[in-house]
N, C-alpha and C positions, 0 to 999 in steps of 0.2 A: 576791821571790816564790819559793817553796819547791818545788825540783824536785817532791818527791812530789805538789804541786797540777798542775803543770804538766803533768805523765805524765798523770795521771789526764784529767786535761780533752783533753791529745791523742787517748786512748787512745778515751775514747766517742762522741768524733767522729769519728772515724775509720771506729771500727767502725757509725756511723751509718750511711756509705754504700758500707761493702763489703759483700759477698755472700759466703757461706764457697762451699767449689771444689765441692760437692755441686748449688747450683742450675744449672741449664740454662741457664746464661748464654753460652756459646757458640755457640747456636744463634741469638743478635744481630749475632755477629759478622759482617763480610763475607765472603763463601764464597772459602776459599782455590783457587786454580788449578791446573791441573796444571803450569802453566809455572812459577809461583813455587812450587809444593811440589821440583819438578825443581831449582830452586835453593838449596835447601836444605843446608846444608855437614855432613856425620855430624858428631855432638855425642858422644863417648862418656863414662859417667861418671866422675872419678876422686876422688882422696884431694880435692882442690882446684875440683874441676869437680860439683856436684849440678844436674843437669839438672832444665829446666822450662822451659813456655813462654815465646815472646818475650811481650813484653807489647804492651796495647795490640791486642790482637787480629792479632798477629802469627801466621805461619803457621808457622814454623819452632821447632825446639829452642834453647837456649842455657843458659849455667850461669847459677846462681843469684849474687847479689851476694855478696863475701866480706865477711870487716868491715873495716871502716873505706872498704868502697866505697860510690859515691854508690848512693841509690835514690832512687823517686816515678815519677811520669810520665815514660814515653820510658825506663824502666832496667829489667831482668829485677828479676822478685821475689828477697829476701834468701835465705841458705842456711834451713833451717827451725830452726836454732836460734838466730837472730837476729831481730829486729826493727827495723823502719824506721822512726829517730826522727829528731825532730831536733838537730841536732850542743849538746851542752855550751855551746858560746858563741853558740847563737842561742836568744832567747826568742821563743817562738812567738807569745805571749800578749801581745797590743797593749797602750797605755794606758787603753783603756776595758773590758779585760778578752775581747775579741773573738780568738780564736784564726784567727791569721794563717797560714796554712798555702801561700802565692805559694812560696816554695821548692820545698815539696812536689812542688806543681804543673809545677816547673822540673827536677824529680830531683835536689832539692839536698839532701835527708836523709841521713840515714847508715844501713848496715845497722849495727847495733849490739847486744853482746853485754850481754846485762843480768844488771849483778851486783853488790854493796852498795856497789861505790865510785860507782854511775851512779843505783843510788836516794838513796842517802843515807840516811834514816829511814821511804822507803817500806818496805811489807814483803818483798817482793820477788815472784818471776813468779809464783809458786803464786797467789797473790792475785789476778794482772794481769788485766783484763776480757779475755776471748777469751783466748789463749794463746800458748807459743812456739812455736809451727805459724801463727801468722798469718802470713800469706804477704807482708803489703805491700800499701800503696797505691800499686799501677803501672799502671790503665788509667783514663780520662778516663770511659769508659761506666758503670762502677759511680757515678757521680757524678748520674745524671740522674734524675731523680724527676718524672711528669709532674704534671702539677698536682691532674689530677682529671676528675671531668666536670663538663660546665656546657650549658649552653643550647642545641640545634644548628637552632633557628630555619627548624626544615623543611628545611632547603637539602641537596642531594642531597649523597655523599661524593665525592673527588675518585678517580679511577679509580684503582689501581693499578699504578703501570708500572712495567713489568720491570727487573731489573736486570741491568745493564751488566757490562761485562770493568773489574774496578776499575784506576784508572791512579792510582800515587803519586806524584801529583804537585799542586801549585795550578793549574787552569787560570787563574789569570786574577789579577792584584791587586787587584781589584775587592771588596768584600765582595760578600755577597749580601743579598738584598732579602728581608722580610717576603712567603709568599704571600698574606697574609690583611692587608695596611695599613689599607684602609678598611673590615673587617667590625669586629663589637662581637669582644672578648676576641681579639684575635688571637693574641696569644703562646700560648695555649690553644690555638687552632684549629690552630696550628703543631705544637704538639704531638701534637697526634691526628693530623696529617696522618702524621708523623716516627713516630708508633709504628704503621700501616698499612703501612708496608715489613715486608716477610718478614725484610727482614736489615737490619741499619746500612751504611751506605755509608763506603768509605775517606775519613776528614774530613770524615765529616758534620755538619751542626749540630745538634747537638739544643738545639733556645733552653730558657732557664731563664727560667722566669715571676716575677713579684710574685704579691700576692694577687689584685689586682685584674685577671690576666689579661694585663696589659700586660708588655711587654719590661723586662727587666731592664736598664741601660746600659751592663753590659758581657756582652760575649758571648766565646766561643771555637769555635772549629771540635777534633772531637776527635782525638785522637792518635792513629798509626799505627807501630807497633812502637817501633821511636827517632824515630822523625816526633813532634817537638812541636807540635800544634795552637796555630794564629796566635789572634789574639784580635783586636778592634775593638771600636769605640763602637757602639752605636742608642739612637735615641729610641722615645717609648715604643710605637712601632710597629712599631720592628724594621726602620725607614731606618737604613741606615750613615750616621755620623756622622765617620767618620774612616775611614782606610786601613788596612789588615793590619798590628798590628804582633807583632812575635814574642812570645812569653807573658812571657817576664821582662821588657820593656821596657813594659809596661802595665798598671794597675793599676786595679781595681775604682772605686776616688777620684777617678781621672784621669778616668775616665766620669762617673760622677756630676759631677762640676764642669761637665762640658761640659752634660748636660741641666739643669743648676741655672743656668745663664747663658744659656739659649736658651726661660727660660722667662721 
């Protein structure tokens, strides 16, 4: 398979579900504190250090990736004349042509400088979809797309409640539960609940649906600056079907086989 297919097919998926730094997307974030802005360390910029947000809806400064450092999920965004691909000796691109991006997901990319020994016979950035200002895919929220609307069966909406002092931490090993298990679409319903917050919550879920409105079988909790969001099983209702496990230890497949044998 031909690096220049490979680029190309990273490159517009990617840009599928990032957002350039012009939309309002901060305003999702969790609301930073004054206690955690107070712990902030001065970042100044230098020849080695290009400042930029933590990722992940972090509240603080940090330097951008250099190259050959890792990026994705849980890592600051690339210097701006680099890009976050993935490494020479991994192909991203499954057997069935399915771009497998679980690294990504892990901050296992590279920042990388792109230049005719890394195209090969692509033509090079001038070309490239988006450009060499793309910043990286480093936060879990640019990921969530809700499904849509659907059917709200009269039922009144659930109240709005306020949000808390965020604590980075798991409460509990526990996954969490569906609040919608026995209504029609729940994975939906979950959704609309999850976008009625003013803000996203530190590791919140935002579930990803099927078509059909149901649970996807694997879920994740999202990331928080270098906090890599856990992952677990559910059925198609959004029961945990297994225990928290960390994001590289679990795989989209591993779920599916579990609802494919419990059916």
């Amino acid at each position: 398979m031909s690096i220049s297919w490979t680029l190309k097919s990273v490159t517009m998926i990617l840009l599928s579900f990032l957002v350039s730094d012009t939309v309002s997307f901060p305003a999702l974030c969790p609301e930073c504190t004054d206690n955690q802005l107070a712990k902030c360390p001065e970042i100044k910029a230098n020849e080695t250090c290009h400042v930029v947000e933590e990722p992940n809806c972090g509240c603080c400064k940090t330097c951008a990736g250099l190259k050959g450092e890792y990026c994705g999920t849980g890592r600051p965004a690339c210097q701006s004349d680099l890009l976050c691909l993935p490494p020479l000796s991994l192909d991203p691109v499954t057997k069935d042509g399915a771009l497998d991006i679980s690294q990504l997901l892990v901050g296992k990319w590279i920042c990388t400088e792109i230049d005719d020994d890394y195209y090969g016979n692509y033509p090079g950035p001038e070309n490239y979809p988006g450009s060499n200002n793309y910043p990286g895919p480093n936060n879990d929220y640019y990921t969530y797309e809700p499904t849509g609307d659907y059917e709200e069966d009269n039922e009144p909406e659930d109240p709005v409640v306020p949000d808390l002092e965020p604590v980075v931490s798991y409460p509990t090993d526990v996954p969490p539960e569906s609040p919608y298990p026995n209504k029609r679409k729940p994975c939906t319903r979950h959704q609309k609940k999850v976008n009625r917050q003013k803000r996203f919550k530190i590791h919140d879920w935002l579930p990803q649906c099927n078509e059909n409105h149901m649970y996807y079988p694997y879920q994740c909790k999202t990331s928080y600056n270098d906090e890599i969001g856990r992952c677990w099983c559910v059925d198609e209702r959004g029961n945990p079907t297994t225990h928290y496990f960390e994001r590289q230890d679990l795989t989209p497949e591993y779920c599916s086989n579990i609802l494919m044998r419990a059916k």
